[in-house]
N, C-alpha and C positions, 0 to 999 in steps of 0.2 A: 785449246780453243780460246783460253782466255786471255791467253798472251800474244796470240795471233789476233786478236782484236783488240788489244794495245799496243800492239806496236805500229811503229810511226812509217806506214805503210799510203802511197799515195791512193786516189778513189778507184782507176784506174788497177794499180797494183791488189787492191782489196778482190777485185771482180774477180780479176785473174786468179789470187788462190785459192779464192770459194772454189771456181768451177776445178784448178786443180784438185783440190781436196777431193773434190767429188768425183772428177775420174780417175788419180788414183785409187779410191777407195772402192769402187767399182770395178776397176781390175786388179787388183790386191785381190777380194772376193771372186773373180773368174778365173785370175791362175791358182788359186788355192784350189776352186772347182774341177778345172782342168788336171791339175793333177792327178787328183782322188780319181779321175776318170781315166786316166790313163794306165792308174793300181790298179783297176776294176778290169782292165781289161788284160793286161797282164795278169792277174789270176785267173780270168777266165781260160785264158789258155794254158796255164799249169793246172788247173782241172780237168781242162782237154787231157790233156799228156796225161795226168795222173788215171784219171779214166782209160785212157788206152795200158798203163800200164796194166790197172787192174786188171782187166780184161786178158789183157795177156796171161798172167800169172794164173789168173781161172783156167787158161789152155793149159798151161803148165801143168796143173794141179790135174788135168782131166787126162791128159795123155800119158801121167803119171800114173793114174790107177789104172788105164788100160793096160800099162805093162805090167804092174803088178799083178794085175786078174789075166792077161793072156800069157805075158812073158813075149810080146810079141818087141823083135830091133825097130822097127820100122815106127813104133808107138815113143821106143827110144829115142830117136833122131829128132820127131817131133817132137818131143820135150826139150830134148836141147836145141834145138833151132828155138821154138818160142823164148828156151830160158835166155839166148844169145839178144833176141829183138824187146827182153825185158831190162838186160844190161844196154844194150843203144837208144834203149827210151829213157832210163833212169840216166844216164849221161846226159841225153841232151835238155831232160828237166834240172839235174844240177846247174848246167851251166847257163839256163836262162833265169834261174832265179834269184831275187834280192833281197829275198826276206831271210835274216838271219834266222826267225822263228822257228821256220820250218825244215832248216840243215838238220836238228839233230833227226826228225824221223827222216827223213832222205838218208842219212850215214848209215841208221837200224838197216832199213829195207836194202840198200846195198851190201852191208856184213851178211844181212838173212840170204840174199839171191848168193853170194859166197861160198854161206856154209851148204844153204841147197846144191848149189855146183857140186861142189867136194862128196855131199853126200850123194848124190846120183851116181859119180863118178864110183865111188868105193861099190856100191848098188850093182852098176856096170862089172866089176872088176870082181864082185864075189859069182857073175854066172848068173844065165837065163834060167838056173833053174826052178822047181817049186820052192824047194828049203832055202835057197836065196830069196828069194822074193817075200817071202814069212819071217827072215830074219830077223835078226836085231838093225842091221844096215839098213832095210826097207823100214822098218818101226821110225827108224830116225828119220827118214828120207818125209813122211806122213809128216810126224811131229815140226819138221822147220816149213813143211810146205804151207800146214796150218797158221805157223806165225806170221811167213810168209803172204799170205792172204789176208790175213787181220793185218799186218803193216800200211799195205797197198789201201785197205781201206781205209786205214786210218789215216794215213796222208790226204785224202780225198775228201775224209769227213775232217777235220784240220782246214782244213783250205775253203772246205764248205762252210764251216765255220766265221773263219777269217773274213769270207765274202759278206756273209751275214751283217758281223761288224760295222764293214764296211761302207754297206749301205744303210743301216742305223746311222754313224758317224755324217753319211752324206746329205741325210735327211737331214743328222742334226744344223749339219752347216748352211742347208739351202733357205732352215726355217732361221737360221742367226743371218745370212743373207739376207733375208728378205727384211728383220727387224732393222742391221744395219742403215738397210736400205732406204726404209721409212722413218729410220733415226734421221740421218742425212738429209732427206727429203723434206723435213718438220727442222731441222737445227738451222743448214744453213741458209732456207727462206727466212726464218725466225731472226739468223746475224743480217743480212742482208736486210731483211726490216728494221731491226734497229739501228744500223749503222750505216745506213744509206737511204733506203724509202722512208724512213720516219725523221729524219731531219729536211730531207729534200721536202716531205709533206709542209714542215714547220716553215721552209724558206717559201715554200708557194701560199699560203695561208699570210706570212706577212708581205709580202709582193699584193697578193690581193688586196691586204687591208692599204696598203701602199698608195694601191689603184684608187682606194674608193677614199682617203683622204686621212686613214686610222694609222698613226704613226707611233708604233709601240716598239720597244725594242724587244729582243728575240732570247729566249736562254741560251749562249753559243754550246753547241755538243763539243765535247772533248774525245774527236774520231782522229786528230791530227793528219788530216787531210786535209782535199780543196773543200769539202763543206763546214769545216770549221772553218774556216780563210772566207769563203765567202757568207757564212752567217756573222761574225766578224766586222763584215766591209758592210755589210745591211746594216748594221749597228751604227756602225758609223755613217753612215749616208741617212739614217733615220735622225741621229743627231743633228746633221746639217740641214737638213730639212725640216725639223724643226727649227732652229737657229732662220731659216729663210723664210718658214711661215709666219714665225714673229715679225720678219721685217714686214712681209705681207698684207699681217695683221696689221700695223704699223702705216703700212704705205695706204691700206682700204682706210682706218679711221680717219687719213687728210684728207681722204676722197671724199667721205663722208661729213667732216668738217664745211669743206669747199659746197656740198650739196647743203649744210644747213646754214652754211653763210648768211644768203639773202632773207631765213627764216629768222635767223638772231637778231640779224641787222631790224628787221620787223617790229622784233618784241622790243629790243632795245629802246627801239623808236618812242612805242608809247612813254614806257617811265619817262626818257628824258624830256617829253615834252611835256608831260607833269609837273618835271621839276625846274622846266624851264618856265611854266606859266605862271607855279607858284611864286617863282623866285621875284617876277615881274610883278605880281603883284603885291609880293611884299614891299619892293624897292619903293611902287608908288604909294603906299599906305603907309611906309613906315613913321614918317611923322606925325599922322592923323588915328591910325587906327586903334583900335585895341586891343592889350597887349592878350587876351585869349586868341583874339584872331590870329595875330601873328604867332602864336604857338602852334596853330593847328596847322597855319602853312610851311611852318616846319619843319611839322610830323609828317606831313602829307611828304614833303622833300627828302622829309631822312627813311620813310615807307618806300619811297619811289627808289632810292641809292640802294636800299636794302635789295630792291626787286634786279634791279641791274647788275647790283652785284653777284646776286644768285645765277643768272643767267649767264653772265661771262666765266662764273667760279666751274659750275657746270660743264660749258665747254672747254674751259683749260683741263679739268678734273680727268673727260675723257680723252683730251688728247697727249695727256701726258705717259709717257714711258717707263714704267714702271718695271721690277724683277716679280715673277709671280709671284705672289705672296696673301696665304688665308688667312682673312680678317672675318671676328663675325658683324655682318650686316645686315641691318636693316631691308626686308626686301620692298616696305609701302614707303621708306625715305628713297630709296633706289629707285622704284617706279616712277615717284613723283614725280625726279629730277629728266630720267630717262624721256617720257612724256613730255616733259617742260621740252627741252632739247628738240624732240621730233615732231611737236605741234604745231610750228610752221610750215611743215609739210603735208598737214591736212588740208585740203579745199574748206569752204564752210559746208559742205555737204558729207560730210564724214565727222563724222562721233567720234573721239575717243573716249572709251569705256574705262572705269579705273577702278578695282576690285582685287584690293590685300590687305588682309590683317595688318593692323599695326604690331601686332606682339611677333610676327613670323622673320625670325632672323636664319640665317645660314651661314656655316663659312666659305667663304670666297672673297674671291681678288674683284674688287667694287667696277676697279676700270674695265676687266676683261667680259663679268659679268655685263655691263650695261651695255659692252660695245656686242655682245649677243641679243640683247633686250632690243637695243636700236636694229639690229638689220634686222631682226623680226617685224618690228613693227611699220620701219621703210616700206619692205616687201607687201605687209598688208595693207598697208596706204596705197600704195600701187596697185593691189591687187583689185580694190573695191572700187577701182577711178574718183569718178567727183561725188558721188553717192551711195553712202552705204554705212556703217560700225566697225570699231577695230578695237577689240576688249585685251583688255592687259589684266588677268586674272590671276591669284596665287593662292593655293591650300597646304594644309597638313594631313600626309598621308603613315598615321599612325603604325599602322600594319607594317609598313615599309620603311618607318624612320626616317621620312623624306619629305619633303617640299615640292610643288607641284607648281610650277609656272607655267600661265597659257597663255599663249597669243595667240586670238581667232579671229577672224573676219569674216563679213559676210562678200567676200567675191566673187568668183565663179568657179574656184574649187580646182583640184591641180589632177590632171587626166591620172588613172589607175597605171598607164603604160612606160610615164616618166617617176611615180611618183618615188621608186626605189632606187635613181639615180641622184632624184634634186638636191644630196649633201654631196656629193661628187664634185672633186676640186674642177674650176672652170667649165663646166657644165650648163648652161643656163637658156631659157626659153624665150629670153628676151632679143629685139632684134638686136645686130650688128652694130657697135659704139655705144649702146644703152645699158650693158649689163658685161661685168670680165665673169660670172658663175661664182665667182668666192665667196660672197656673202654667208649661205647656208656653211661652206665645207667651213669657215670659219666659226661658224655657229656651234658646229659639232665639235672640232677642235676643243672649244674654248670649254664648253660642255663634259668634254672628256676628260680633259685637266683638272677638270673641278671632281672627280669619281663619280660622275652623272650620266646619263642617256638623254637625248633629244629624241622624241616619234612625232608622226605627223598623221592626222586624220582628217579625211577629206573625201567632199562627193563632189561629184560634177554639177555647177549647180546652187551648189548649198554652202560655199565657204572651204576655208582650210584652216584648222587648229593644230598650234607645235606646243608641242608637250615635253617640257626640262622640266626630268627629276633630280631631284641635288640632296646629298645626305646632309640631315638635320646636324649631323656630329660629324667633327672631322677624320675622314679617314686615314690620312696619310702620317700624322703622331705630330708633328710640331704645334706649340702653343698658339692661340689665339688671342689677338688684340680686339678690343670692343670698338666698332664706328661705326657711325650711323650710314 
């Protein structure tokens, strides 16, 4: 069995010798049955026969003391007539029998009906009289007719015997059938789960996660068939798909650049005009004023370059292309910056909320991490329109060795009916050219890479909070570098 399930047999080919195995093994156990039953029945009728012999040979023996006690020819002729139809019975049981067992008493009972012949015959030939009949020749005649009649029975209890056996042995076979049977019945469900519905289970389980955006590669089974080949090609097409989610990722962050353009351009705004008032007013005072004054408006100038420079370092930071790679990070420098970035995109009637320890760092990749931070918080900006709160929250969850980032708002909360599709790649509620659905499946992606979980809690009504837990410690074994 264990070489038939390693050998390099196709899925097709597999099917086919299960169910082989299992009808021949099934009829292997029926003609084995059949046999025994066709024994059974051949000795039933050499018990027949042997019964009719008996039988006979009890006439023998009966019409044999009639002559003895009468002395009557006519009780003689009966005797030899019967003993003739004991010779044509024992003939035609020798030559229907198989079993060598029982030749030797068939040759006995045949010498014995012999010597009975001869003795009758001597019986015959000493005279009907009294003193014949009493003689030593009648003595003998008694004495073989007696063996004679224990032979016959004995052939019959012999054979009754046999039967016996017989159907012990048939019992025993029908109860080793029946185990065989539920051997088979338990073994090759059991190959047939392992080496086909339990991998088939494992390719439909990653097609699922496929479906909903969870791109893991699969342990290939070693059945050397098409479901090795095609868990395999899943492997590789999960590779490529990621490889195309990055670009994805990649292609949404210019999107998302492009959407905070006019908000940078904003911020930008202010400092330079800072630095351009200062600058003027230094130019006009510089030969009159004094010289604290003029330091202050060139604090205020190198404060304002400082602030511009944060803001463009910022957006370059996130849109730069990076190889994954876990750094530990600061998660209240990370918000800040993130915040900074997607504050243009608030109305003045929406709050961002900002609440994370300073001391709460974790490992991760800074850019991947914030470009999840950012669609979270888009989506909540949108979510509340022109009035409402969008809290950017983070804890330590000791119990769990983990880090707890929220982003809540107070919008109008995301219906129960969608809410276990809204991480599902292109999926989205918004209308037609306002939304491609990636935002979240990238959310999770990014999430999942990092050994995290993303959930969502939400009422109709009352807001939606997304909830990344991310391990305080790295799980994946490569070193960590410190940045803020």
């Amino acid at each position: 069995m264990a070489h038939f399930a390693s050998a390099s047999l196709s899925l097709r080919q597999k099917i086919v010798a299960i169910l082989v195995l299992y009808v021949l093994g099934i009829g292997a156990m029926a003609l084995i049955s059949y046999e025994d039953l066709r024994t059974m029945e051949d000795k039933l009728e050499f018990m027949r026969l042997g019964h009719v012999i008996a039988n006979t040979i009890l006439e023998v023996r009966r019409y044999e003391k009639n002559y003895l006690l009468y002395g009557l020819p006519e009780d003689l002729e009966e005797d030899r007539r019967y003993l003739e139809t004991s010779f044509q019975t024992l003939a035609v049981l020798t030559a229907e029998v198989r079993d060598l067992k029982v030749s030797p008493q068939l040759d006995a009972l045949d010498g014995l009906l012999r010597d009975y012949q001869k003795a009758l015959d001597d019986l015959a030939a000493a005279g009907g009289g009294q003193d014949a009949r009493d003689g030593e020749a009648a003595l003998r005649l008694r004495e073989i007719g007696k063996g004679l009649a224990d032979a016959a029975d004995g052939v019959v209890d012999f054979e009754r015997n046999r039967i016996r056996d017989l159907l012990r042995l048939l019992g025993i076979q029908l109860l080793g059938a029946v185990a065989v049977a539920a051997a088979l019945g338990v073994a090759l469900p059991l190959l047939m789960f392992r080496k086909i519905f339990k991998p088939l289970g494992v390719i439909r389980a990653a097609t699922l996660d496929i479906a909903r955006g969870r791109f893991k590669e699969i342990p290939v089974a070693n059945t050397s068939d098409e479901i090795e080949q095609v868990m395999a090609a899943i492997n590789r097409m999960v590779a490529e798909i990621e490889r195309r989610q990055d670009q994805l990722v990649q292609s949404k962050k210019l999107s998302s650049i492009g959407t905070l353009t006019a908000g940078v351009a904003h911020q930008l705004n202010n400092p330079l005009n800072n630095i351009s008032t200062s600058s003027q007013i230094a130019l006009e005072e510089l030969e009159t004023a004094d010289p604290a004054f003029l330091k202050k408006l060139l604090g205020n100038i190198h404060q304002e370059t400082l602030r511009a420079r944060d803001i463009v370092q910022g957006l370059l930071e996130f849109s730069r292309v990076r190889e994954f790679s876990l750094r530990l990070v600061s998660l209240a420098e990370l918000a800040r910056r993130t915040v900074r970035l997607v504050s243009s995109q608030a109305s003045s009637g929406v709050r961002l909320a900002l609440d994370v320890p300073e001391d709460l760092s974790v490992p991760a990749d800074a850019s991947r991490l914030q470009e999840a931070l950012l669609n979270l918080l888009i989506n909540a900006i949108q979510a509340v329109g022109g009035q409402g709160e969008v809290r950017l929250a983070a804890r330590r969850d000791p119990d769990a060795d983990e880090a707890v980032i929220t982003v809540s708002d107070t919008g109008p909360g995301i219906p129960a009916d969608i809410r276990g599709r809204i991480f599902d790649p292109f999926y989205t509620t918004k209308e037609e050219g306002k939304g491609t659905g990636l935002g979240l499946s990238i959310v999770y992606g990014i999430v999942e890479k990092h050994a995290g979980s993303v959930t969502v809690e939400s009422e109709p009504g009352q807001g939606a909070a997304f909830h990344i837990r991310l391990p305080l410690t790295e799980r994946t074994g490569p070193k960590m570098d410190a940045t803020p």
